[in-house]
N, C-alpha and C positions, 0 to 999 in steps of 0.2 A: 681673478677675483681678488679681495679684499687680502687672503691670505699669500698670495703670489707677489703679490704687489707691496705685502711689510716683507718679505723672506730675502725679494730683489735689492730693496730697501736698504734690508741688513746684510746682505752682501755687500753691496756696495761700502756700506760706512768701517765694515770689519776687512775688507780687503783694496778698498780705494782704485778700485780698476780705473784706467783712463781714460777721460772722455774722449767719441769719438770726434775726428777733427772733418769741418766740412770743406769741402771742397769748392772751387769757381764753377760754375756754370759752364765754361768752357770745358773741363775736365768730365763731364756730365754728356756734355756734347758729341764730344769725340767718342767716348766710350758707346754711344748711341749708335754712330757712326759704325763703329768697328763690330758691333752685332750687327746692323744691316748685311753691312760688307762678309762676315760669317753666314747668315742666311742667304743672300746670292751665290756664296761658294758652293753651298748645300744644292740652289737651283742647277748649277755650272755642274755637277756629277750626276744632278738625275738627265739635263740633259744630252751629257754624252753617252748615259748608258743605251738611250732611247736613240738617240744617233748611229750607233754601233747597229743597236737591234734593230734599224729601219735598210741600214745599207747594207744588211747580210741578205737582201730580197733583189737589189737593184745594183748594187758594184762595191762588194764587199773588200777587191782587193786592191781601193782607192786608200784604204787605212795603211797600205806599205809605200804609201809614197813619200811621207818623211820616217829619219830614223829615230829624231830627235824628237823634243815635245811638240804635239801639234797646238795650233792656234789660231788668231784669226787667217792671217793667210788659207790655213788647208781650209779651214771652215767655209772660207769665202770659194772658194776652189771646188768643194762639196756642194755649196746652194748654186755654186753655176753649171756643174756638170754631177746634178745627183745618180746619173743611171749611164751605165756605161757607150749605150749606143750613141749618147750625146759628142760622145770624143770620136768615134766611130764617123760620124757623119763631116765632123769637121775637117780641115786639111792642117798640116802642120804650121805653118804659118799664121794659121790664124788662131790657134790657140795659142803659139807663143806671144803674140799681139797683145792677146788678153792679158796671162798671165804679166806683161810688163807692167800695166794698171796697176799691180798689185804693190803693197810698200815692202820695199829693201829687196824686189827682184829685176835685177840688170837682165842685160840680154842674154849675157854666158849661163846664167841660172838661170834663166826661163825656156831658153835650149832643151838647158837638160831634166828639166821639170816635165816639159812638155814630150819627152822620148819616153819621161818614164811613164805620163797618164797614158799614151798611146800603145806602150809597151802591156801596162797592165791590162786596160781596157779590151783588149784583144785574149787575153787569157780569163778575164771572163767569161763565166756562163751565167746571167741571170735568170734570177726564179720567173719576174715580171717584166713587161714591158713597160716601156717608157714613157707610157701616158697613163700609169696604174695609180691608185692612194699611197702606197710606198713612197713612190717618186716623190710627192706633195706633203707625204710626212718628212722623209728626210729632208727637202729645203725646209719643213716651216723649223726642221729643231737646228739647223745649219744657221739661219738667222735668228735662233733662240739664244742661241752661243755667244754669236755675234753682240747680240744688244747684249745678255748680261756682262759680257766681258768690258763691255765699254761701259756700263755701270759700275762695275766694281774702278775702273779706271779712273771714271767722274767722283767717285765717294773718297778713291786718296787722296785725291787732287786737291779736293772738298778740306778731309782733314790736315793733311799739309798745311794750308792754307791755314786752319785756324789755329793751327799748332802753333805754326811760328806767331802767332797775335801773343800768344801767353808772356808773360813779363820774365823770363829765363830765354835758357839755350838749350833747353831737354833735348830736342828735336837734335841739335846738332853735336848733341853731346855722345846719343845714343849710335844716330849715325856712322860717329867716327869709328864702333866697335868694329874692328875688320868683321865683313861677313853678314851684317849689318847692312842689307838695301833700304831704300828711304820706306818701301811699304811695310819693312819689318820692323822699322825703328818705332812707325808712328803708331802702329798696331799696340807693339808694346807698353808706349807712352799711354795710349787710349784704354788697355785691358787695367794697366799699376796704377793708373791714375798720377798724381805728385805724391813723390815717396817721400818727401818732408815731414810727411806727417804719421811716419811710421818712425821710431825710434833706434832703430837698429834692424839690419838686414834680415838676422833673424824673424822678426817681423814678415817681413816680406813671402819668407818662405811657407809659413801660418798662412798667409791671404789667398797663394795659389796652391798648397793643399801637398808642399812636398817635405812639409816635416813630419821625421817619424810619429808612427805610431805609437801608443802605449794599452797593454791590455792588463790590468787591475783585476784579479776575483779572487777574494782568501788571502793566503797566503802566497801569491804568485804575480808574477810583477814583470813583465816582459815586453820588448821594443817590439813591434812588430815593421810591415813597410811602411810605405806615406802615407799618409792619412788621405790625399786623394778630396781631400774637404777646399770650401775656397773655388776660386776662379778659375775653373775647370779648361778656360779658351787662352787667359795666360798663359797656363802649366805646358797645352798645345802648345802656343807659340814659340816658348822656351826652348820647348822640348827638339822642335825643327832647327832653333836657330843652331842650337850644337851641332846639328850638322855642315849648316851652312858656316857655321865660321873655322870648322876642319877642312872644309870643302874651299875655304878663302885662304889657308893659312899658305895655300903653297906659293902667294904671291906676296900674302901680306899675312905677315908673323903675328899670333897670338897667344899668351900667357891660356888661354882656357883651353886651346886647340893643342898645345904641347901637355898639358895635364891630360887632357881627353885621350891623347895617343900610348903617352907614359903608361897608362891605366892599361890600356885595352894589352899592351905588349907583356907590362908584368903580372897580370891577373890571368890564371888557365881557368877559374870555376865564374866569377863573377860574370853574367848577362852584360852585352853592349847597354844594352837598357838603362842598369842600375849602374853603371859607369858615366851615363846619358846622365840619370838624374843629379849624380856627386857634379858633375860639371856644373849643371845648371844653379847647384848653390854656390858655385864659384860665380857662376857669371852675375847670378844677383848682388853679390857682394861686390862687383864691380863697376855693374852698373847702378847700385846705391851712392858706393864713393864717389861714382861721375856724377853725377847730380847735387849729390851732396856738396861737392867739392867746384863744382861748375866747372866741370875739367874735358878736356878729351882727350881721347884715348891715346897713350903713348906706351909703344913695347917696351923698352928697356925702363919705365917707370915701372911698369904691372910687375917687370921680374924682378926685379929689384926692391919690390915690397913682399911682394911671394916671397924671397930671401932672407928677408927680415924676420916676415909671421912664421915663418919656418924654424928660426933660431931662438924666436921667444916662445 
């Protein structure tokens, strides 16, 4: 109303906040892009749970055939043999055949891929038979996998692609953080938008919701945690990539990954957590200056500014 609208008014002219600054169309784009790509991910967990729950009836212990992450492979491996008497029926040779079809399995691995479907298959006991609704659910959520997964594939490709159109090297900037794969850098790029138009890094922290809090009432006046306000899928993304660039650092050295470690060794009370978060305001402050600066990432520059901010 009338009176909202002079108080805003006067805010404005008594404290001059600053306008905010708008963005390309492209920056718009991508950030579009990178909720889709969050909403597929969302698809990609309800259909593994419904995967799991369909093959606990038909060949529940085809889930221990890798150790490691599954993916399209086992998936594709699931929608060809959903129910175990499939492997049963077949002879060995002829499953190895198949599984060579599949991308990045040689012979020597499709050997021994295919001892272990036969291996399992036999230590099954299924609940149903292998002409039951089981069977027909587990392929249709095996090829549910499949195509989202290849969605989510097609949509970085997507933003990659128009990333590098933008008039900078953001893309290539972020990239260079060790730890840093091309679908985290562009994510990132998509959630911050161009940070040029944030004025200091501090800022930044304000937009995805990791500066402290403050709780005001009377005479009492206290920090509390983040305020958790702001771009909730940034803060995610951040939050993972501390991993991933301690998880990098054992090849490729990092100024945030050696803070992150420092931390975790001299601290007995502090949570991984809140050691997580302190990181992730380093890492924004680095990758503000990379952009800012149009620079990529180089170790002995980050410590050797670390050393600096340290002494002033």
């Amino acid at each position: 109303d009338k009176t909202d609208a002079y108080h805003l008014a006067l805010i404005q002219r008594l404290y001059h906040h600053p306008v905010s600054q708008n963005q390309s169309q492209s920056y718009k784009q991508l950030n579009t892009l990178s909720r889709f790509y969050d909403q597929l991910t969302d698809d990609l967990v309800i259909a593994k749970n419904r995967l799991h729950q369909a093959l606990q009836s038909t060949f529940p212990e085809i889930e221990n055939l890798f150790s490691t992450a599954r993916g399209n492979n086992y998936w594709q491996i699931v929608a060809h043999y959903p129910h175990c008497d499939l492997i049963r029926k077949e002879n060995r040779k002829q499953i190895i055949n198949w599984l060579m079809n599949l991308k990045g399995i040689a012979f020597k691995h499709a050997q021994k891929t295919a001892d272990n479907l036969i291996e399992l298959a036999h230590q099954a006991y299924p609940v149903v038979s292998e002409t039951s609704i089981e069977v027909q659910q587990v392929q249709y959520y095996a090829h549910r996998l499949l195509n989202l997964s290849r969605q989510r594939e097609q949509l970085i490709t997507r933003m990659v692609k128009l990333a590098k159109t933008l008039p900078n090297h953001d893309l290539e900037n972020l990239e260079s953080i060790p730890g840093f794969a091309q679908t985290t850098a562009v994510r990132v790029l998509a959630e911050l938008g161009d940070l040029r138009r944030f004025s200091n890094a501090n800022k930044i922290n304000a937009f995805i919701g990791i500066d402290p809090g403050r709780y005001q009432s009377g005479e009492m006046d206290s920090n509390l945690s983040i305020t958790k306000h702001g771009n909730a899928v940034a803060r995610k993304l951040l939050y993972r990539a501390i991993g991933q660039i301690d998880n990098a650092a054992k090849t490729s050295p990092c100024h945030i990954a050696d803070y992150y470690e420092s931390k975790k060794l001299s601290s007995q009370t502090k949570g991984f957590k809140k050691i997580a978060i302190a990181s992730i305001h380093k890492l924004i402050r680095t990758i503000y200056a990379l952009i800012i600066n149009d620079q990529i990432y180089d170790y002995n520059v980050a410590t050797h500014n670390q050393k600096d901010f340290s002494r002033n």
